[in-house]
N, C-alpha and C positions, 0 to 999 in steps of 0.2 A: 451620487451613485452613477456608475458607468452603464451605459447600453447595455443589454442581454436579451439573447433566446435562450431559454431554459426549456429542454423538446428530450426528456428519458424517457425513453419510450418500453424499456427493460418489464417484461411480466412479471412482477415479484408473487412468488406462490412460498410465503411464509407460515410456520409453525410446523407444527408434529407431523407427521405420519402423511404428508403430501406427497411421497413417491409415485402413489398407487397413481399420479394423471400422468407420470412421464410417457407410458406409452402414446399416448392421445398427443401428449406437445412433440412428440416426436413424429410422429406419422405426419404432421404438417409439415414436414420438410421432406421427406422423403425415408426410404428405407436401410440407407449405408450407410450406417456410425461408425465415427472415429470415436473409442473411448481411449480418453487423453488422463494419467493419472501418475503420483508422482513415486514416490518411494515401497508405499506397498501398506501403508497404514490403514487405506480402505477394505482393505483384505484381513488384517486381524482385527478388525472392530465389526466386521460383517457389511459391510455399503456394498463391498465388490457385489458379494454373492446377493443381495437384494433386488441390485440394479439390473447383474446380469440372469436375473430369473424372469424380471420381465422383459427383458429386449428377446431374452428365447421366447417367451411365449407369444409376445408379439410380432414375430417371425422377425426381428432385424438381422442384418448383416453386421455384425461386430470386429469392425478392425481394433486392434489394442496399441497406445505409444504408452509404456511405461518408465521409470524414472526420470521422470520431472524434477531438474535441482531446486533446491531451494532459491539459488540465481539462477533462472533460467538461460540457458544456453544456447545459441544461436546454430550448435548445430543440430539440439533438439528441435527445433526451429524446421530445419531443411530437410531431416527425416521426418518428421509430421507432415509435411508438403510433399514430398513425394507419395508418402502411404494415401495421400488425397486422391492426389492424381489415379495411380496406380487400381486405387480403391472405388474411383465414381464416386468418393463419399459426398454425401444429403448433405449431415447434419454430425457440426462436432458436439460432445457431451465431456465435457469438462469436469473433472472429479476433485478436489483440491479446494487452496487454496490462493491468493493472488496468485504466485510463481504458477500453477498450472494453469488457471484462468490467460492470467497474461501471454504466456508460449502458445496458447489453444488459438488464441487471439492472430497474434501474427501467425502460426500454420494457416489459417484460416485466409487473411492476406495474400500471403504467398502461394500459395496454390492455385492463386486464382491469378499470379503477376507474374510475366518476364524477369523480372527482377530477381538478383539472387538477394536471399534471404538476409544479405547483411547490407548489401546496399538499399533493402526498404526500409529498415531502420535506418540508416543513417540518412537518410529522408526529410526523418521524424513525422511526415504528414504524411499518411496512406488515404488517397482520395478513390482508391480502386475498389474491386466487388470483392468482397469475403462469402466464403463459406457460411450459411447462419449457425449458430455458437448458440446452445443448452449448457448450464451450469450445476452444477450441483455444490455447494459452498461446505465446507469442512474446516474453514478457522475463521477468525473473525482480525481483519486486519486492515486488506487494502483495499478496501472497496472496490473489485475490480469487478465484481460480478453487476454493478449496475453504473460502469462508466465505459469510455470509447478510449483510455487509457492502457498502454502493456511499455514493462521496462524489460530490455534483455541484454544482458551480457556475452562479452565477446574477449574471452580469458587470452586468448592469443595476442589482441591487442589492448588489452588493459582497459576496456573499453564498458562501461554498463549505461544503456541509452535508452529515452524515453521515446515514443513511438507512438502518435495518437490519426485513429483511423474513423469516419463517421459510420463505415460497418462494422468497426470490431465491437460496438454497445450486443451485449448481449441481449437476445431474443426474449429468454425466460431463465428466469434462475430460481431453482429453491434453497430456502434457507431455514432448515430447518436446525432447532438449538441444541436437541439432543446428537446430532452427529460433530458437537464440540464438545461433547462429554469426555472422549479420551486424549483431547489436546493435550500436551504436556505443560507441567507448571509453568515453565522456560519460555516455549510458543507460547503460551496462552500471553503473558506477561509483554513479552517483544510484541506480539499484537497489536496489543493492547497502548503499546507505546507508539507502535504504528497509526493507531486510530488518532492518535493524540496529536500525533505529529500533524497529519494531513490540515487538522481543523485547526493548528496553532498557524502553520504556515497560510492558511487563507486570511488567518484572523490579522493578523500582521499585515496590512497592505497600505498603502499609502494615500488609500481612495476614503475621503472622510464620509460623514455621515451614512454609513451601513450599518445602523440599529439593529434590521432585522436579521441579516445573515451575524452578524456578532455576536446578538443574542443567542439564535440557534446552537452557533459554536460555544456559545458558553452553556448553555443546556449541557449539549454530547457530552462536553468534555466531564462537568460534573456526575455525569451519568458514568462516565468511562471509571471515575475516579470512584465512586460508592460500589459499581458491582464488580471492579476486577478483583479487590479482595476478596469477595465474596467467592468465585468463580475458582480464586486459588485456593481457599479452604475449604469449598465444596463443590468439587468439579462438576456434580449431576446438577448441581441450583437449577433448572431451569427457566426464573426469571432470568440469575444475574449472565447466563449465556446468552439469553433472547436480549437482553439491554445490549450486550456488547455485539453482538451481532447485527444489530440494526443501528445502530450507533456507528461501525465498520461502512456498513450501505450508504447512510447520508451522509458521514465526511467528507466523500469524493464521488459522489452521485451530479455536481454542480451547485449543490443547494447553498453552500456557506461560501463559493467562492463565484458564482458568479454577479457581475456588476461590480466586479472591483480589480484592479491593475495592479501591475508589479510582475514579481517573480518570486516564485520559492524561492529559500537560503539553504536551508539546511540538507534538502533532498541531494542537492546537486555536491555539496560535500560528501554526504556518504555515500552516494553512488559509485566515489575514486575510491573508499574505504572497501566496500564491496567490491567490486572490480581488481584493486590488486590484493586483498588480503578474504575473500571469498566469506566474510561475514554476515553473520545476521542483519537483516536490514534495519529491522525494529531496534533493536539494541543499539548500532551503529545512529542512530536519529535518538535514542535516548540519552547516549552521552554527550552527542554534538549540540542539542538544541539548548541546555543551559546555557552551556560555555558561549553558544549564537549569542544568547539574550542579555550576556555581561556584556560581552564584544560592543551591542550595539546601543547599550545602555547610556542613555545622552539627555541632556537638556531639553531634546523635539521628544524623545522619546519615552522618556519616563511615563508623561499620564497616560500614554497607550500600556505600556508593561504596568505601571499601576492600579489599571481598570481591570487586566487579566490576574493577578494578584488579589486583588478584591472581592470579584465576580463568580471567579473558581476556586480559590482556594480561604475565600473568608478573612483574607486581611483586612484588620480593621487601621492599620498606619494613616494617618492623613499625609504624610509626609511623601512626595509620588517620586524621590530615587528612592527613597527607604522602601516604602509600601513594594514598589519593582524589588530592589533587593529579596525582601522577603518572600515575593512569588517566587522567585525564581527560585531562593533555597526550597521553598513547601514543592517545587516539581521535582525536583534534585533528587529532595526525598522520599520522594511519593515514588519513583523508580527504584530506586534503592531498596528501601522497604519491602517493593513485589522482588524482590532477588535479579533483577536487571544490571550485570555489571556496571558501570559507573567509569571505568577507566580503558585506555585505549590496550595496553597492556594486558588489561583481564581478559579480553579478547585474542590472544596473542599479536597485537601489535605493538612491540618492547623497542622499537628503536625509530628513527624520523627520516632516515634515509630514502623514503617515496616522497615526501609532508610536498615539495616543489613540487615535483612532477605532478603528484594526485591536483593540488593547485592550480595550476597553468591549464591541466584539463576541466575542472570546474568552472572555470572561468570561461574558459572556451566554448566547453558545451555547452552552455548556459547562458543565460542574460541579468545572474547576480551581478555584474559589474556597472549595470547601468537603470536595472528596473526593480532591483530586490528593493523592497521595507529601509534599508540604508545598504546602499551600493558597496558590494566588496571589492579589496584587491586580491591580489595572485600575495602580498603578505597577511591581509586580512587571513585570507582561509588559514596558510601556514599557522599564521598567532594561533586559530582556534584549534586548529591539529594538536599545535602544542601544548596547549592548557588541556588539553584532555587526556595527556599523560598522566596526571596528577590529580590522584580526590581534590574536589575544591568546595570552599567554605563562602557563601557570599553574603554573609553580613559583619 
């Protein structure tokens, strides 16, 4: 196991009906909020009006940035930063999920930096002063409400970039299960594949002996895998929202990835897939990560995919290609199953005319080529674009 400081320092104020301290968490920053929020979903399920009854009663100043894409946008980004400025604002208050968490995040950055808005992302390290950042969580996904992580896209240049700052960790965030009651089957599901994703790419590293973060990640993941059905057949469950929700928090909190080296695979794939075709991210990571795990399916690698095959999904094969094989169908269609399309096409990507270009840029902006679980090329990525054209069978 490799070196680590593991220092989240994030106030988590989890469970039910915890709004009623946001005045108090807020008054520790000061009195002018930015309320950062994304399409308008907080507004028909009632958050808006919850939230904003007590920033009125507690005398705030309420600046409003409304829609928030699902890929956040870099020029959401530079209008958030200005309404800073402009605003004197305290203290941002984040309404969403990752996509507004993340955009809240670099506003936060940026307002405080010289720098325009797209050349701090293209950084990727923001070592400067943010804004402090209050969250309030509404889907269960990318654990961004208790990490120093935000990805933002830049549609002009086909560009979607990860960006990690030691002030964008959130202040306090609540996460409360009933404001994922009216997720949609779809979100809830892409979430959920999200969660999956994050603790499958830590688990894959090339740093042996990490028992305890493995275990961990094999916990979530079994945890991710019993209550998202539940969550899709009865969206009020309360437990199976509070498992997936907190389950979201410790994927990418540090807890399952640090003390071990490498580099994510599959993030930096769909990233290019997002980026030129403006995709669900979860989705986009549920069809890429099988096709990853045949791709890298080898002789070093098998009793790693074997142990995961075993540990999550109850294979009992002693045989460790077989045993790997057979995990890898049991995730296929464990996606499948929750209504997750499966094919690049169901997503409307019908043809491979980007598969290079998207390629060349994963490589680039990444370090799969030299630090990933087994090193890709600029044809590795294409091969896995193209298998994902096609339902695929892996036994």
């Amino acid at each position: 196991m490799n070196n680590f400081t593991f220092h989240v320092s994030t106030d988590i104020r989890f469970g039910k009906e915890r709004l009623g301290e946001l005045p108090d968490v807020l008054n520790t920053f000061g009195k002018n909020v930015l309320l950062v929020y994304g399409g308008g979903s907080i507004k028909k399920n009632g958050l808006y009006d919850t939230i904003m009854a007590q920033l009125t009663a507690n005398h705030n100043k309420v600046t409003e940035l409304s829609g928030v894409d699902p890929n956040p946008r870099i020029e959401t980004v530079g209008e958030g930063a200005q309404l800073c400025r402009d605003n004197h604002i305290d203290v941002i208050l984040a309404v969403g999920g990752g996509s507004v968490i993340d955009c809240s995040k670099v506003i936060a950055g940026a307002a405080c930096s010289e720098l325009a808005p797209w050349d701090l992302v293209l950084n990727r390290s923001y070592q400067g002063p943010a804004i402090p950042l209050v969250t309030i969580l509404t889907l269960a996904a990318t654990g961004s409400e208790m990490n120093r992580g935000a990805v933002i896209s830049n549609l002009t240049t086909k560009q979607k970039l990860g960006v990690h700052g030691p002030h964008f960790l959130p202040q306090v965030s609540f996460l409360d299960p009933t404001t994922t009651f009216s997720v949609s089957r779809y979100q809830t599901a892409a979430g959920s594949a999200d969660i999956m994703s994050h603790l499958i790419e830590n688990y894959f590293s090339a740093t042996p002996q990490t028992d305890v973060q493995d275990g961990v990640a094999e916990g979530l993941l079994k945890a991710v895998i019993k209550n998202l059905p539940i969550a899709l057949d009865t969206p009020d469950d309360y437990d199976a929202r509070a498992n997936l929700m907190w389950a979201s928090t410790l994927a990418l909190n540090g807890l399952t990835g640090s003390g071990k080296g490498g580099a994510w695979s599959c993030h930096p794939m769909e990233h290019e897939l997002s980026a030129f075709y403006d995709i669900t991210h979860g989705v986009g990571l549920a069809i890429l990560t099988p096709r990853w795990m045949l791709h890298v399916l080898n002789e070093e690698t098998a009793p790693k995919l074997a142990r995961f095959a075993r540990e999550v999904f109850g294979v009992q094969e002693s045989v460790p290609e077989m045993a790997a094989r057979m995990g890898i169908q049991k995730l296929y269609d464990f996606f499948a199953s929750c209504g997750i399309p499966m094919t690049l096409p169901e997503v409307g990507i019908k043809d491979d005319q980007h598969f290079e270009e998207m390629a060349k840029q994963a490589v680039a902006f990444s370090s799969i080529s030299k630090q990933a679980y087994v090193p890709l090329s600029v044809d590795d990525v294409i091969a896995i674009y193209q298998d994902a054209q096609t339902p695929s069978n892996y036994l």
